[in-house]
N, CA and C of each residue as an Amber inpcrd file, in Angstrom:
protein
   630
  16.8950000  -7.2040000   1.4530000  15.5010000  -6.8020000   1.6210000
  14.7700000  -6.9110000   0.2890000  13.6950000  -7.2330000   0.6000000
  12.5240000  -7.6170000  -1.0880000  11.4380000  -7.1250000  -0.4300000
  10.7710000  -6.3730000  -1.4600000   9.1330000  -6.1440000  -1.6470000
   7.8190000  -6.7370000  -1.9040000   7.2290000  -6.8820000  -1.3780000
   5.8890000  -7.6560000  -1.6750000   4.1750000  -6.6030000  -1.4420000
   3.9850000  -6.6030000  -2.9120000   2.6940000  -5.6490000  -2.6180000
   1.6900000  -6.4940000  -3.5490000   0.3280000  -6.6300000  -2.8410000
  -0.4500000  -7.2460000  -2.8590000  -1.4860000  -6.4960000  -4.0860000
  -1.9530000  -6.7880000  -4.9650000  -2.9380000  -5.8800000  -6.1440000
  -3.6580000  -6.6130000  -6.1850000  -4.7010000  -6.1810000  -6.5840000
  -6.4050000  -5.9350000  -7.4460000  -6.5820000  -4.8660000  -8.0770000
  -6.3870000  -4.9680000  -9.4150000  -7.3500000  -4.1390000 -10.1370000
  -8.4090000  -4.0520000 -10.7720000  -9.0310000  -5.6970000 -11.0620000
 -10.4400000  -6.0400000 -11.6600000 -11.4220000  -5.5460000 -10.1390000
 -12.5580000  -4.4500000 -10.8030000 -13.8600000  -4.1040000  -9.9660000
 -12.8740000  -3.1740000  -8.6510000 -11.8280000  -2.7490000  -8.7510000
 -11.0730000  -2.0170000  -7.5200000 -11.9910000  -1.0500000  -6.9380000
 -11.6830000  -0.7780000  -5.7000000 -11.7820000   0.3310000  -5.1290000
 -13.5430000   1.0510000  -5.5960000 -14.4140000   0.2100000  -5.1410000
 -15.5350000   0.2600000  -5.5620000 -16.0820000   1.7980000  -4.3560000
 -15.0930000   1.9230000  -3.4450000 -16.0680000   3.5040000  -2.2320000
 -15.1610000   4.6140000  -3.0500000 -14.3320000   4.2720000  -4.1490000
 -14.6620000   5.5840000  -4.4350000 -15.5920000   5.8490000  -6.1820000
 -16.3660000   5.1140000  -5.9380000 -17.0770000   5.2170000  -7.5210000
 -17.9260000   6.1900000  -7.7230000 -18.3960000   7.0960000  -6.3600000
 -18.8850000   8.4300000  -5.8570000 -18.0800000   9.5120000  -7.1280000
 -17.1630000   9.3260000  -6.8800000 -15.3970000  10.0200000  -7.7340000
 -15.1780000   9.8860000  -9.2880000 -15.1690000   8.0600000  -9.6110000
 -14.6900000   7.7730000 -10.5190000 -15.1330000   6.3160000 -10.7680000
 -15.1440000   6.8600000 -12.4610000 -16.0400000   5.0990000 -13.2650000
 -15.3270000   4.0810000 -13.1050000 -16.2660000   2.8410000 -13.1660000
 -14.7990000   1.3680000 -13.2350000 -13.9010000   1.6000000 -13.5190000
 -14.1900000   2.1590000 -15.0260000 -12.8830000   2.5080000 -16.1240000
 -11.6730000   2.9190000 -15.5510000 -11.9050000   4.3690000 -15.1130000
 -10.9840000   5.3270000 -14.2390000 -10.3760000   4.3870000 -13.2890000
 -11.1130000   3.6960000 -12.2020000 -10.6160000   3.5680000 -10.9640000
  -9.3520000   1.9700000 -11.3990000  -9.9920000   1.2480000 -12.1670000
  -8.7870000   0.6720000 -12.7180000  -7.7260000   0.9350000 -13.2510000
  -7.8320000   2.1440000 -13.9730000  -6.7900000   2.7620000 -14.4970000
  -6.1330000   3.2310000 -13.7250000  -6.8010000   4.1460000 -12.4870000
  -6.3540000   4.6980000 -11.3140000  -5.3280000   3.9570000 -10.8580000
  -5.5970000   2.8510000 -10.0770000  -4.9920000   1.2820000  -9.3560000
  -3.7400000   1.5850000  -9.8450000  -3.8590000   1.2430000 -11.1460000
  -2.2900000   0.6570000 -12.0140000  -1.9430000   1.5510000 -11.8750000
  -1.8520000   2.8570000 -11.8660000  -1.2960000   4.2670000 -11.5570000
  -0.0880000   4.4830000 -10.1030000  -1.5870000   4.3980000  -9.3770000
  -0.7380000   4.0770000  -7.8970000  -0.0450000   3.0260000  -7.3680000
  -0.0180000   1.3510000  -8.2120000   1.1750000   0.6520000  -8.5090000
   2.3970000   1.3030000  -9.0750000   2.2180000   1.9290000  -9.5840000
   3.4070000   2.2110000 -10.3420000   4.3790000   3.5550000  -9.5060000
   3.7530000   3.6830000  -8.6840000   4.2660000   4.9090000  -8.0470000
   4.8960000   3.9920000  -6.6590000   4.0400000   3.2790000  -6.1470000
   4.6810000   2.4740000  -5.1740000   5.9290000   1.8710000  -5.6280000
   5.9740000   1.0580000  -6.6500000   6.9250000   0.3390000  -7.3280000
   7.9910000   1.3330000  -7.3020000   7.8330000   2.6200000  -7.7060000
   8.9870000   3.7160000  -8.3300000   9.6840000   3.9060000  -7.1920000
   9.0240000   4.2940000  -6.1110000   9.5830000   4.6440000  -4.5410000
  10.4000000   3.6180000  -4.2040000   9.8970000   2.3980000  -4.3890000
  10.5640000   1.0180000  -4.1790000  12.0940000   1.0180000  -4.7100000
  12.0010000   1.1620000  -5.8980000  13.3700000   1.4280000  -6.8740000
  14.4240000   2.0830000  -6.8190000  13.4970000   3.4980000  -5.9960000
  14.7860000   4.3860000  -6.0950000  15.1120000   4.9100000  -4.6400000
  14.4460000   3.8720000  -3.7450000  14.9000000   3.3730000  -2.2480000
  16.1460000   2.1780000  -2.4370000  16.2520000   1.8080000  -3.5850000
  16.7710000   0.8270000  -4.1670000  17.1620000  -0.5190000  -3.4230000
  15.5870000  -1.0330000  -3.3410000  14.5930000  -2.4940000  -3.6890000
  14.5060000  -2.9280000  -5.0000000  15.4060000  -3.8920000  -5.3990000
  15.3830000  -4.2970000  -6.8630000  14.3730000  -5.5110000  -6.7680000
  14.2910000  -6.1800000  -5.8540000  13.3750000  -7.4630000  -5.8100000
  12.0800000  -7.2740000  -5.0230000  11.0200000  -7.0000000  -6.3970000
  10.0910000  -6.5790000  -5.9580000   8.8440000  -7.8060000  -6.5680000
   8.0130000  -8.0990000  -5.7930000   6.8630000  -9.4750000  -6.0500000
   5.8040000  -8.7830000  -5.7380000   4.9860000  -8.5390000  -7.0160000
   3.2710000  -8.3350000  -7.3900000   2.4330000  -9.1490000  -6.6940000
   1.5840000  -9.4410000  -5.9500000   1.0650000 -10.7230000  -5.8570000
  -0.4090000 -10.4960000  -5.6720000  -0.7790000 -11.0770000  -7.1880000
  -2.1670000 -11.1450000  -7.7890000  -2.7300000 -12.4730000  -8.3860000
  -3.8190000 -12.2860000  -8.9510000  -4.3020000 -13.1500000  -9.5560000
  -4.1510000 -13.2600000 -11.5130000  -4.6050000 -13.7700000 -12.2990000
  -3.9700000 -14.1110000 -13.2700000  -4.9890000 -12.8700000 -13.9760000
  -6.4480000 -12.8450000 -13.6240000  -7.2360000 -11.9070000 -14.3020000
  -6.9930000 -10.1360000 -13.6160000  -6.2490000  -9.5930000 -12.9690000
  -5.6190000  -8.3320000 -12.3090000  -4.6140000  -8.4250000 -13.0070000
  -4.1450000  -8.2830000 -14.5480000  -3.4480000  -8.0420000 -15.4010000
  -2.0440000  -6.9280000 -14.8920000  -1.1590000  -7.4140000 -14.1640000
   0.2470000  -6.8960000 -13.7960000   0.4110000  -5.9820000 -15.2110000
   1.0140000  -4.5880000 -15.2130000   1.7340000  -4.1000000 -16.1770000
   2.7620000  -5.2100000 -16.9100000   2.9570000  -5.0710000 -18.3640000
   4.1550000  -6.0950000 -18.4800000   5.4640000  -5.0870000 -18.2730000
   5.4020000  -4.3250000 -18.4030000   6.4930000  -2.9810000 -18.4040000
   7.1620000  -2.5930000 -16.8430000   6.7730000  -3.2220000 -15.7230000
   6.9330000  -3.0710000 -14.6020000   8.0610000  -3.9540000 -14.3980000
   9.0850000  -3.3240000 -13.9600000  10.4760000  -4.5520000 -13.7430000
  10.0880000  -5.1130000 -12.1540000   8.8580000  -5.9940000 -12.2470000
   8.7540000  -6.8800000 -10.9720000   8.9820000  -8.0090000 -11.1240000
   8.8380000  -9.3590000 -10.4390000   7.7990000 -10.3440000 -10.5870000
   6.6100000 -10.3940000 -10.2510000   5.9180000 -10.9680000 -11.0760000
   4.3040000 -10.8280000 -10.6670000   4.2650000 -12.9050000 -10.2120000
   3.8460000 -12.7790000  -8.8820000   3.1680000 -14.1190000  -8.5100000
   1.7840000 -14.1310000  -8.5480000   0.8610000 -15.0680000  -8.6800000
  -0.1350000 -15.2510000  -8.7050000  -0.6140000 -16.6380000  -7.8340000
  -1.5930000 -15.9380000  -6.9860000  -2.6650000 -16.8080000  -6.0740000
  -3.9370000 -16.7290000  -6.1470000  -4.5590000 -17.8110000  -6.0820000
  -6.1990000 -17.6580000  -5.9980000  -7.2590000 -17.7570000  -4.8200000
  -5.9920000 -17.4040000  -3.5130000  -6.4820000 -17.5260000  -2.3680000
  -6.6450000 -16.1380000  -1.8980000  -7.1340000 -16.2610000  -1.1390000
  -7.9980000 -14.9580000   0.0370000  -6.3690000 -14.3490000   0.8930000
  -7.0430000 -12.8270000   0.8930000  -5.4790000 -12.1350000   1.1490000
  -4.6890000 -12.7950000   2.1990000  -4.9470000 -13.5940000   3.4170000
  -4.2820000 -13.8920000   4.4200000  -3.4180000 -15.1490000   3.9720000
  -4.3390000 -16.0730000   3.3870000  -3.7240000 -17.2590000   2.6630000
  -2.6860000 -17.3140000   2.0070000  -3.1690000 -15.7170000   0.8850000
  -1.9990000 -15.8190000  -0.0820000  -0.8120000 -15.1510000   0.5020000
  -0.7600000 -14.4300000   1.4650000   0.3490000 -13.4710000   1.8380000
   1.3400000 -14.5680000   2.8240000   0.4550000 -15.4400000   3.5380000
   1.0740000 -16.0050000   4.4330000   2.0380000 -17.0760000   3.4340000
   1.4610000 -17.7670000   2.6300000   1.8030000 -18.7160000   1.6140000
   2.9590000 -17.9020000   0.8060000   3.6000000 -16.6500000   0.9300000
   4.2250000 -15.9820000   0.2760000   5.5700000 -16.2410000   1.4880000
   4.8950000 -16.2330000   2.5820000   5.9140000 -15.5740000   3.4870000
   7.0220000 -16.9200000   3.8700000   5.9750000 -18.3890000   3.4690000
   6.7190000 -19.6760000   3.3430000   7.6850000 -19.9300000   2.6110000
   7.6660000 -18.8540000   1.6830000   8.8610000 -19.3780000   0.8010000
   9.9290000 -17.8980000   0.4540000   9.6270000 -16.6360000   1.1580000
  11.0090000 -16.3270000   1.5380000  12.0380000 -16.4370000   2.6840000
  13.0150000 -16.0060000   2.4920000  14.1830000 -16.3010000   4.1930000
  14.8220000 -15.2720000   4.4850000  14.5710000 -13.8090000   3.1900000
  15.5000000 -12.5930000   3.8740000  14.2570000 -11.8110000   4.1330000
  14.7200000 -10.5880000   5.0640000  13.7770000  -9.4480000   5.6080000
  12.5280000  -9.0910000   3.6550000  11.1740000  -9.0170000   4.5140000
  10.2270000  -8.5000000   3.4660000   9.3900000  -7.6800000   3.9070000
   9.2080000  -6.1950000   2.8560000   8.8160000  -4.9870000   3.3610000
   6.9580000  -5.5170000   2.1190000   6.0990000  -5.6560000   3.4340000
   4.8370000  -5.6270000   2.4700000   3.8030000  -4.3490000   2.3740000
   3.3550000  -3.9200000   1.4350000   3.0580000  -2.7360000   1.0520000
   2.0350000  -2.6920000   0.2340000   0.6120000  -2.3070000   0.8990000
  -0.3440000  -2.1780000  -0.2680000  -0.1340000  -1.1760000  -1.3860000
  -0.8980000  -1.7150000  -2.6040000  -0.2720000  -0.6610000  -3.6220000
  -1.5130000   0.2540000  -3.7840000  -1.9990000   0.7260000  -2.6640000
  -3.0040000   1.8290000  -2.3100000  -2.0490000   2.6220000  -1.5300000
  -0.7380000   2.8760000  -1.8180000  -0.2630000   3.5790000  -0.8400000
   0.9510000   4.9890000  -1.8720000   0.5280000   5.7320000  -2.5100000
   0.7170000   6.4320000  -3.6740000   1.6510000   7.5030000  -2.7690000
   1.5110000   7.6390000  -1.5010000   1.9520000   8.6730000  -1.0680000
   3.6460000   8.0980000  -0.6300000   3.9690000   7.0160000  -0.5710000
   5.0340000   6.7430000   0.1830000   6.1230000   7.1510000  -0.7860000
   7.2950000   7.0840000  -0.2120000   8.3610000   8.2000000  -0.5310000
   9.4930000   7.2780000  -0.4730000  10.4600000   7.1100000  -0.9430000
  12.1710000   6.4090000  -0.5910000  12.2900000   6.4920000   0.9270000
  12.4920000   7.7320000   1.1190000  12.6130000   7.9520000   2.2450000
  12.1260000   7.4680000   3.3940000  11.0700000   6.9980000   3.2560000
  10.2220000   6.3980000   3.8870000  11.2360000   5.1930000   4.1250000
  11.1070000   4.2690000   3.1620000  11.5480000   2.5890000   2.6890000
  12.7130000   3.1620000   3.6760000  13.7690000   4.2740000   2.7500000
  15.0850000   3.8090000   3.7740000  14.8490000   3.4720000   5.3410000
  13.9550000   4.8430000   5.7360000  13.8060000   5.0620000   7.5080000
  13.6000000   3.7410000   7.8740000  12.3950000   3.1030000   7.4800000
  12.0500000   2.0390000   8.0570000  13.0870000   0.2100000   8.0760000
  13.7870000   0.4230000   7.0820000  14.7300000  -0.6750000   6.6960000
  16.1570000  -0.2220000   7.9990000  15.6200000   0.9630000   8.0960000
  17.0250000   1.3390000   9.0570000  16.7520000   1.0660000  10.8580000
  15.3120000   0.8560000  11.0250000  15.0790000   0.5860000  12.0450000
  15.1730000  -0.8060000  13.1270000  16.0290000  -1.0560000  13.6190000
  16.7730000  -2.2810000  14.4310000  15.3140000  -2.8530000  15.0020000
  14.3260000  -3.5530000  14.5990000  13.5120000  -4.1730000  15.7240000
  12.9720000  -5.0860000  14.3340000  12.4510000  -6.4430000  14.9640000
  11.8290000  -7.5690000  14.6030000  10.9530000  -7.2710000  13.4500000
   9.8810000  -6.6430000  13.5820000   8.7420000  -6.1040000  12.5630000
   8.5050000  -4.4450000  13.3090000   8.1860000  -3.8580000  11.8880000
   7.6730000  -2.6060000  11.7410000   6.6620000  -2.2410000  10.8890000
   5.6250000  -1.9030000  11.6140000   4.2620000  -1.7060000  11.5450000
   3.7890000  -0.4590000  11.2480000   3.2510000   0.1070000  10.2010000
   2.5900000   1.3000000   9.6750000   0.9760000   1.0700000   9.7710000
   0.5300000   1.4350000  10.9130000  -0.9750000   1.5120000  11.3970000
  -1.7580000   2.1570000  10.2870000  -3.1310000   1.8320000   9.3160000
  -3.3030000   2.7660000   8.2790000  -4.7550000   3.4170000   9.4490000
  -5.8300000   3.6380000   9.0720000  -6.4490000   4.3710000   9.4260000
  -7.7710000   3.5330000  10.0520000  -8.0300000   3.6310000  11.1370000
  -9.4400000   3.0630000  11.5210000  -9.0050000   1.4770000  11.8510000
  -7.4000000   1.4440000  12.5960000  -6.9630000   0.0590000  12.9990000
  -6.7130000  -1.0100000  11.9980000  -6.5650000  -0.3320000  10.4980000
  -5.6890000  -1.5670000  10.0290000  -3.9930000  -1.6510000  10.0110000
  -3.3790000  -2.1890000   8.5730000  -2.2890000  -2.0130000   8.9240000
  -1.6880000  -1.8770000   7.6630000  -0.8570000  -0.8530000   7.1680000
  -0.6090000  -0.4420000   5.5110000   0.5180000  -0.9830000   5.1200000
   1.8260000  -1.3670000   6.4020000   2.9780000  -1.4980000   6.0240000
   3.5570000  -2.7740000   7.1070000   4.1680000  -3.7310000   6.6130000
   4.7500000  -4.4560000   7.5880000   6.3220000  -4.5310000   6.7980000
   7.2320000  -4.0870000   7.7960000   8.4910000  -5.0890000   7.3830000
   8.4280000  -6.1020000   8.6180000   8.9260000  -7.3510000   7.7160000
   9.2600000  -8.0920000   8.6090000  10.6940000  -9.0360000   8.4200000
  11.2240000  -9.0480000   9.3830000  12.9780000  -9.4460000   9.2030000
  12.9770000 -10.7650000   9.4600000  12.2370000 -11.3500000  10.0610000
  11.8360000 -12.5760000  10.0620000  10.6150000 -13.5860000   9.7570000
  10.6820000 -13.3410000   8.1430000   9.3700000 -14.0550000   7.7610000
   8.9190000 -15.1980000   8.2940000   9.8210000 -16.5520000   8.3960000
   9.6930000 -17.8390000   9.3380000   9.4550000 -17.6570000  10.6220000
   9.2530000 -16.1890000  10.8510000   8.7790000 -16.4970000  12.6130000
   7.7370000 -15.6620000  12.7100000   6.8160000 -15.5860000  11.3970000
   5.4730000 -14.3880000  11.7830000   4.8790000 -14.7680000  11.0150000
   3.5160000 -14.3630000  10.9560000   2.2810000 -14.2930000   9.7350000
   1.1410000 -13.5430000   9.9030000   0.7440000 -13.0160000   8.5340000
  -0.4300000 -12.0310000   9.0800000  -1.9510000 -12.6670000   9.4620000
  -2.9500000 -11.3090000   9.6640000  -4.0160000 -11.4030000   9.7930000
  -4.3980000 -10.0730000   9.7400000  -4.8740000 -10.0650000   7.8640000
  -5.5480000  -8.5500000   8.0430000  -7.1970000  -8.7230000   8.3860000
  -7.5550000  -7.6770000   7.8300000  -9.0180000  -7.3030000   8.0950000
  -9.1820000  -7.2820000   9.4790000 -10.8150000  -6.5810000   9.6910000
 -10.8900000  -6.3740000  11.2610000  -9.9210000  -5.2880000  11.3960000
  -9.2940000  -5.4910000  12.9600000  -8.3440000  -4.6140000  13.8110000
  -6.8250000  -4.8580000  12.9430000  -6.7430000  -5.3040000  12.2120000
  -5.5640000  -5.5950000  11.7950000  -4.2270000  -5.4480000  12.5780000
  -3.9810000  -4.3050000  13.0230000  -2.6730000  -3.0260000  13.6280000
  -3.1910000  -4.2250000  14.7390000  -3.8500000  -4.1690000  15.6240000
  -3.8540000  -4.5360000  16.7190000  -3.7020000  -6.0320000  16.7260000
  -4.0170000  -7.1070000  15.4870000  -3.5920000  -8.5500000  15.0160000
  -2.0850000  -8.5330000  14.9540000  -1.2290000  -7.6740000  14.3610000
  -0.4420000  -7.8090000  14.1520000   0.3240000  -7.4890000  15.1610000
   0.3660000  -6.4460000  16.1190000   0.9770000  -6.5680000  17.8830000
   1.3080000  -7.6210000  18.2950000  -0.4630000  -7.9270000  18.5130000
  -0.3950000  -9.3200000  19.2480000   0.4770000 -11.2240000  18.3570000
   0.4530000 -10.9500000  17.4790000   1.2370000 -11.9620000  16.6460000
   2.7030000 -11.7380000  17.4600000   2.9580000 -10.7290000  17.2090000
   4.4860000 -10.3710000  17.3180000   4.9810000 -11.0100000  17.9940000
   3.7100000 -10.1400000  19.9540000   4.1380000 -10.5090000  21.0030000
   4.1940000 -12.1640000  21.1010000   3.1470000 -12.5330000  20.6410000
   3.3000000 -14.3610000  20.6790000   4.3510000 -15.0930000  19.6600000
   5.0920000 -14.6400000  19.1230000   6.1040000 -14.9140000  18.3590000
   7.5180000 -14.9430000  18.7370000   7.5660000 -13.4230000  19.7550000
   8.6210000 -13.2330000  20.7350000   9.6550000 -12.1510000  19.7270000
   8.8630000 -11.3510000  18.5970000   9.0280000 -10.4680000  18.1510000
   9.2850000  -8.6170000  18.6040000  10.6550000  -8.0700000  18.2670000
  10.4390000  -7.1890000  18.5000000   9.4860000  -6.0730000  18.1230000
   8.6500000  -4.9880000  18.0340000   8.1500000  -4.2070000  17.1550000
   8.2210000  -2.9910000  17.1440000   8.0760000  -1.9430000  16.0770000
   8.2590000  -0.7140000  16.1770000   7.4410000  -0.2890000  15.4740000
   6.1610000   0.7900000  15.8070000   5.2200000   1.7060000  15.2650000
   5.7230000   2.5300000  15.0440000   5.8570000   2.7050000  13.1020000
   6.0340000   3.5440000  12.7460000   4.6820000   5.1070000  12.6120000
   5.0540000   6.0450000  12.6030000   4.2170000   7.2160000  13.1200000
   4.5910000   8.1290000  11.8320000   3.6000000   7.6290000  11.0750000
   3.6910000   8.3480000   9.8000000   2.2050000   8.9020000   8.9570000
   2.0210000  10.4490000   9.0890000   0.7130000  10.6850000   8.0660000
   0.5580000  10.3270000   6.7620000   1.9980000   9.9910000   6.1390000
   1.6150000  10.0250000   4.6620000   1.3610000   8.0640000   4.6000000
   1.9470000   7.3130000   5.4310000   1.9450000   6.1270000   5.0050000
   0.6200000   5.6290000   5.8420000   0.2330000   6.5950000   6.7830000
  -1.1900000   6.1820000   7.3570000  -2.3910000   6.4480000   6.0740000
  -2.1910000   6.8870000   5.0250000  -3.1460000   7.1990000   4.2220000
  -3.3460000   6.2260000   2.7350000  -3.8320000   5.5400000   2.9230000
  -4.0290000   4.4410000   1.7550000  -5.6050000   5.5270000   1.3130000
  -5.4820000   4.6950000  -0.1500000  -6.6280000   5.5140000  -0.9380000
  -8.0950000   4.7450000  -1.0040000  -9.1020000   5.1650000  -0.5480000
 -10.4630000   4.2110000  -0.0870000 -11.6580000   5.1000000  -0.3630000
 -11.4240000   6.1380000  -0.0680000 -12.5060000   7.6250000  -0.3710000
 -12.5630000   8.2580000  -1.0490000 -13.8970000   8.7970000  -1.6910000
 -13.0980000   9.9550000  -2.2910000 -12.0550000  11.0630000  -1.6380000
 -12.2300000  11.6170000  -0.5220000 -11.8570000  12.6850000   0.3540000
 -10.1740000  12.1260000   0.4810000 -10.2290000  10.9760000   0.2130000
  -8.7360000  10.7140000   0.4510000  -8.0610000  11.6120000  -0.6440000
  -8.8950000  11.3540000  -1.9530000  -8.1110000  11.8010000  -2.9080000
  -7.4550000  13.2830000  -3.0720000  -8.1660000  13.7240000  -2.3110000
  -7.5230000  15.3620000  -1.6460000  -6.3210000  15.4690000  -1.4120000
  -5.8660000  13.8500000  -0.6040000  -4.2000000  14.0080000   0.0250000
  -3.7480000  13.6380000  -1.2050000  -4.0580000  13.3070000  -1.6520000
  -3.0030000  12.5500000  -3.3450000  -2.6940000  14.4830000  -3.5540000
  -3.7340000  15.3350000  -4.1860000  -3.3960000  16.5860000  -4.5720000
  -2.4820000  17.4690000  -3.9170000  -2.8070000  17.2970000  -2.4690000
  -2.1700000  17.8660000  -1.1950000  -0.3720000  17.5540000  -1.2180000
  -0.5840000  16.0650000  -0.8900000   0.7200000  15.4840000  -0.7550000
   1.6110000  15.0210000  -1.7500000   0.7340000  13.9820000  -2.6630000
   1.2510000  13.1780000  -3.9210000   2.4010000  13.7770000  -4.6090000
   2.5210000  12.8550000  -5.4490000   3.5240000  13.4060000  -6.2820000
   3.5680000  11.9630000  -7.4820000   4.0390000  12.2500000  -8.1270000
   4.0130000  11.0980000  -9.4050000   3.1130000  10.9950000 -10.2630000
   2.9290000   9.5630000 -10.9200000   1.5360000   9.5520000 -11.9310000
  -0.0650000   9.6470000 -11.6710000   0.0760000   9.2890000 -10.1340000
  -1.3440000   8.8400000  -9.3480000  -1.8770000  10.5660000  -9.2630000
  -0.5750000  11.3600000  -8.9600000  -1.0020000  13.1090000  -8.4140000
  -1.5650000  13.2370000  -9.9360000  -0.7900000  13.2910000 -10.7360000
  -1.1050000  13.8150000 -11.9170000  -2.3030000  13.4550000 -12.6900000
  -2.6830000  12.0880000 -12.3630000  -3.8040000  11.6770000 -12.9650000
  -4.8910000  12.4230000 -11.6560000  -5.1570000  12.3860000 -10.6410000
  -6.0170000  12.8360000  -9.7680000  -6.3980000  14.7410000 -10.2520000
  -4.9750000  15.2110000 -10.3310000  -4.9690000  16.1100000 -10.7660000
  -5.7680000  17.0690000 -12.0170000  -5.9370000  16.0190000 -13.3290000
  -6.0150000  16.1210000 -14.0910000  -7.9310000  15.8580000 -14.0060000
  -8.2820000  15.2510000 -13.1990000  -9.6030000  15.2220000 -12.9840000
 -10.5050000  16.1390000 -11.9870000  -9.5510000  16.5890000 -10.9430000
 -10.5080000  17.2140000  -9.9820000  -9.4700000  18.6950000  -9.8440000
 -10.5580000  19.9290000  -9.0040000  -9.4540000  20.5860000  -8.6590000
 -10.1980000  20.7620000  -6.9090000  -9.7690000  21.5100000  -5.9840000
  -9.6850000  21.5920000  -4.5500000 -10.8950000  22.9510000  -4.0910000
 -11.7070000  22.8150000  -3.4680000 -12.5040000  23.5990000  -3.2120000
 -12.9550000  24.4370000  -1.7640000 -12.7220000  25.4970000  -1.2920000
 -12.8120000  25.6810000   0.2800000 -13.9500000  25.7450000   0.3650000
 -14.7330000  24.9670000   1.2740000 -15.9500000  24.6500000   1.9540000
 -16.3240000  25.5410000   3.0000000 -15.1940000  26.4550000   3.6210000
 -15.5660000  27.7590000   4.6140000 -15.4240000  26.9610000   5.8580000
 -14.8020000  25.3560000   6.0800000 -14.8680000  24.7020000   6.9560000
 -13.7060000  24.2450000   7.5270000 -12.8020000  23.5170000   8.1670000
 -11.9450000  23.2580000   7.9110000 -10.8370000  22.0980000   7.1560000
 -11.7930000  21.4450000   6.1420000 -11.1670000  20.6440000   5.3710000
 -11.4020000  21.3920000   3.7590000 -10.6130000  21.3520000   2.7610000
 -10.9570000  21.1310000   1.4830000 -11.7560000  20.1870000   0.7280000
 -12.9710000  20.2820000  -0.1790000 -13.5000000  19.3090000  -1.0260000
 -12.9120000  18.7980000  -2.8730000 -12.9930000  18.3070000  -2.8660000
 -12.7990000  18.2410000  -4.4710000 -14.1210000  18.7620000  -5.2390000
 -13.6360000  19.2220000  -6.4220000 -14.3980000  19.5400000  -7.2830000
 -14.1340000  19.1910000  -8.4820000 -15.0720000  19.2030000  -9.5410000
 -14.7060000  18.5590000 -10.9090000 -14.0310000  19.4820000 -11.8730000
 -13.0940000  19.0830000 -12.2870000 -12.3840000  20.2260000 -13.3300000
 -13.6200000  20.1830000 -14.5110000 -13.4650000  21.4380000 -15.1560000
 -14.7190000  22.0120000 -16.0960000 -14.1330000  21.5960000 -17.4020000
């Protein structure tokens, strides 16, 4: 099994700039790479592939490979998927919350592809055991692109049913679950900027540390 997580960190994550400056939110990014990567490691996934562009500056300190494409996410992921032949677990690196545990569960699950639905019908997580017999199509409905691939492929699938891996980071309000749930450099840096506020409602807000 090998890893493949897709980055941008030049201009990232522009809905949460409400939150946090360019500065931050780039810094942010590489943060929550590095936490994905860590989970990766000590799920123990040694073959792990970055796949960016040449100006989204990969950590050099990150024991990955970093590939680089200058195509549009479907292009480049699919063009990725041509040239491996064992099972590949793909994983946005907006996903700070995922855990080993996670990686193991899902590597342990007997079916074709396994699908982590993220929020509002996309799709956060694919393993797929047979790269030569699938390809994506994010954006849009994504979760629901990727079903239907399967089924026309003659793929088994399994929805995984997970809150923490349904939560990629896009909002500010997301950043609540980083405090809530997180754990690693991404918690600590989130941490270190905001603290949690009761609204008298039933969610928590962030607030700015003083």
């Amino acid at each position: 099994m090998r890893a493949m997580i897709p980055y941008k960190k030049q201009h990232a994550k522009s809905r949460l700039s409400p939150a946090l400056s360019l500065e931050e939110r780039e810094h942010f990014v590489e943060l929550m790479l590095r936490d994905v990567v860590g989970s990766l490691q000590v799920a123990g996934v040694s073959d792990i592939d970055v796949l960016t562009t040449p100006k989204n500056g990969v950590p050099s300190d990150l024991d990955v490979n970093i590939l680089f494409s200058e195509h549009e996410l479907n292009n480049a992921i699919n063009g990725y998927l041509d040239t491996v032949s064992e099972p590949v677990l793909i994983i946005m690196a907006d996903m700070p919350l995922v855990t080993p545990g996670h990686i193991k569960e899902m590597k342990s699950i007997e079916k074709d592809l396994i699908i982590v639905p993220g929020k509002g019908g996309g799709t956060n997580v694919l393993f797929i055991r047979n790269p030569d017999s699938f390809y994506v199509k994010y954006y849009d409905s994504s979760f629901l692109n990727h079903c239907r691939i399967a089924e026309e492929m003659g793929q088994s699938v399994h929805v995984y049913d997970s809150f923490l891996l349904s939560t990629d980071i896009d909002e500010p309000h997301d950043l609540v679950e980083i405090m809530l749930h997180g754990h690693g450099l991404s918690k600590s840096y989130i941490d270190s900027k905001f603290g949690m506020k009761d609204n008298g409602k039933s969610r928590v807000k962030l607030s700015l540390c003083q």
